[in-house]
N, C-alpha and C positions, 0 to 999 in steps of 0.2 A: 192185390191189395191196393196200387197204386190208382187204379183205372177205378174200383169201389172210393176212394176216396174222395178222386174229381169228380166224381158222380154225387156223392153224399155234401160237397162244396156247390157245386153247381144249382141242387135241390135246393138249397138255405137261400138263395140269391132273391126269388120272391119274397119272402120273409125280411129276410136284411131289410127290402127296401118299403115294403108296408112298415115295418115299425120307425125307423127313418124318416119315414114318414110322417108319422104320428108326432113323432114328436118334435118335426119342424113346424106341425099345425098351432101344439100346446105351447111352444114357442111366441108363434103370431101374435097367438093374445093370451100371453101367459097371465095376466091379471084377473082373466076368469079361470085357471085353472089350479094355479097357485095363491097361497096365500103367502103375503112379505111378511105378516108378522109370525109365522110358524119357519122356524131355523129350518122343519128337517122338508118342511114344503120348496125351500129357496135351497138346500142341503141336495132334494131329488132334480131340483131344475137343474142344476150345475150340473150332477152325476149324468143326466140324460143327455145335455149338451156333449159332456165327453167323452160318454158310449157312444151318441152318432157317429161323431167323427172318427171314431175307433170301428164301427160299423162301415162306416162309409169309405172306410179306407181296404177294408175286409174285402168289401165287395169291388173294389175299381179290382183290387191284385186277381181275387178270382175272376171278375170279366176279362180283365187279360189273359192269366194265366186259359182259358178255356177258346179264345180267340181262334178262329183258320190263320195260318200264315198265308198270306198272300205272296210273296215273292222273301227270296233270298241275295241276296251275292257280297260282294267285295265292294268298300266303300274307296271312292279318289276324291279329291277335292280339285272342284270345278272351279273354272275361270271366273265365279263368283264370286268364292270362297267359301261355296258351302261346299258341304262333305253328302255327296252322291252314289245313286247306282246306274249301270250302263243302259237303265230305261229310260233315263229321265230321272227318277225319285230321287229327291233331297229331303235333307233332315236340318231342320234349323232349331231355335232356341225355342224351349219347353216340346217339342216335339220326343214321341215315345220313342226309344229303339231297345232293341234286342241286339247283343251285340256276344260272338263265340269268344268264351274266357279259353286262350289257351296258354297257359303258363307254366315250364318246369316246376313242376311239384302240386301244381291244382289238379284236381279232375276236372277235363274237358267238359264245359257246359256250358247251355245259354243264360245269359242275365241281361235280366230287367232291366232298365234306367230310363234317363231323357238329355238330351242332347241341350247345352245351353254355353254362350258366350263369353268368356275374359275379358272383351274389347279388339285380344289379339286373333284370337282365334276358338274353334268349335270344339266341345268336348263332351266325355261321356261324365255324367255328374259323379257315379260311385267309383268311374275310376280315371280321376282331372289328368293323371298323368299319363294316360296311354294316349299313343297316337291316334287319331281315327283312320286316315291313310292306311288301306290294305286291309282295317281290318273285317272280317266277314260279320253279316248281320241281316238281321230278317225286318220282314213289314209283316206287320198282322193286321187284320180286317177289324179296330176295334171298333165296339159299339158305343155308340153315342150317348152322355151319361141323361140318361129320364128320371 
């Protein structure tokens, strides 16, 4: 079931992004496509504006979530102060990472986030209070947003 689903998400990602589309054109020059004196004309503009971005948000999680991982390991924080892997790879602020939740009483698994700054130091956004130091996390090959 699992594998038919990312399959039946990955299929929609053309679609997502043709209407998306569309409606960042109608957008452009919305004064030929709307009319300001009809409520439910200026009522659809608004609704479309906030299906894209609810669209557009759709599709960033499944282009990741569908992504190759490119490498894995353990992060240490380097003599820069960024938070690394023993390739070379660092992760700095707004940068993506996958990072393994393992906590007494969670189910072991990977989550989403992006790495970003205090002033003092480097962190995971969903979860500000974990260390980075030691902990394991993946790089994936994402695609570039078109």
């Amino acid at each position: 079931m699992k594998a038919q689903i990312q399959l039946e998400l990955e299929k929609l990602l053309p679609q997502i992004k043709w209407v998306t589309n569309m409606i960042k054109e109608a957008e452009e020059d919305w004064p030929a496509h709307y009319d300001r004196t009809q409520p439910d004309d200026l009522y659809l503009r608004g609704m479309f504006y906030q299906i894209e971005d609810k669209l557009n948000d759709a599709r960033r999680l499944i282009r990741f979530m569908v992504a190759p991982v490119l490498k894995e390991g353990v992060l240490y924080k380097r003599s820069d102060g960024r938070y690394g892997l023993q390739d070379g790879t660092y992760f700095s602020s707004s940068g993506y990472i996958e990072y393994l939740l393992t906590e007494p009483g969670e189910d072991t698994r990977w989550v989403s986030s992006r790495v970003e700054h205090n002033g003092e130091d480097y962190y995971i956004v969903v979860k500000p209070e974990l260390s980075l130091d030691g902990q394991r996390v993946r790089v994936k090959d994402l695609p570039t947003w078109d």
